[in-house]
N, C-alpha and C positions, 0 to 999 in steps of 0.2 A: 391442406394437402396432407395425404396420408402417406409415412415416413415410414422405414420398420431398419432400427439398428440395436448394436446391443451394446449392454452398459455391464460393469462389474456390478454382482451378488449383491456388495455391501452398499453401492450407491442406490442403487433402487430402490435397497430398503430403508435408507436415510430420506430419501426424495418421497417416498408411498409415507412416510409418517410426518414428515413436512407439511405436504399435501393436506393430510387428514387434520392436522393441528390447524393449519389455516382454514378448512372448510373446503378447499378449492381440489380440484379434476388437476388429478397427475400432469396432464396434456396441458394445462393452464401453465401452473407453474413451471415446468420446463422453458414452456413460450416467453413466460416474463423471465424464466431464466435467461434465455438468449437475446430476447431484448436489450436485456442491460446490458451483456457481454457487448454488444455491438455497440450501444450509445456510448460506452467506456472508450472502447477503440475511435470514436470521433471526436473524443475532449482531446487537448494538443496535453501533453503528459509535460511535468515540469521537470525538467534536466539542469543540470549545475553544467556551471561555461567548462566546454571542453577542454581538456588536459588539468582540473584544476587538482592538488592533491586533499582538497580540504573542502566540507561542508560550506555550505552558501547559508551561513547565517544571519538573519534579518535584524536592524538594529534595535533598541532598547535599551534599558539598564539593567545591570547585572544585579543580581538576589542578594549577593552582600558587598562589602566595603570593602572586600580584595582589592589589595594593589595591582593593577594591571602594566604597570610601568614596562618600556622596552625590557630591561631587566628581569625582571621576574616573567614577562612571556618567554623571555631566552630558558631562562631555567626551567620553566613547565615544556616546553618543547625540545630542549636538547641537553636537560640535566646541567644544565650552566658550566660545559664543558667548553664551550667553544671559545 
């Protein structure tokens, strides 16, 4: 289907040298542009539980021998004020 819109100066000329560096027809590449955009929007996107104030970080061991004791996560998180 023949489309006709218009794009800013400097995208067309990043897309026309894209294009030529891959070998491929401007109209290709845009298509596989939009492709992707679409198959992106149907993966289910991953979100941390709502309201949480803190990253969702997956378990393992930590890189060094840091004490993680209550104690010292108090201090790394509230200056050991509390």
């Amino acid at each position: 289907m023949k489309m006709t819109f218009e794009l800013p100066p400097d995208l067309v000329t990043r897309l026309k040298m894209k294009a030529a560096q891959d070998g491929a027809k401007l109209k290709d590449l845009i298509a596989e542009a939009c492709r992707r955009l679409l198959a992106e929007e149907e993966r289910p996107r991953k979100r941390k539980p709502p309201g949480s104030p803190f990253p969702v970080i997956k378990g393992g061991k930590a890189k060094n021998a840091e004490d993680f004791s209550p104690d010292r996560v108090d201090e790394l998180l509230w200056g050991g004020t509390r």
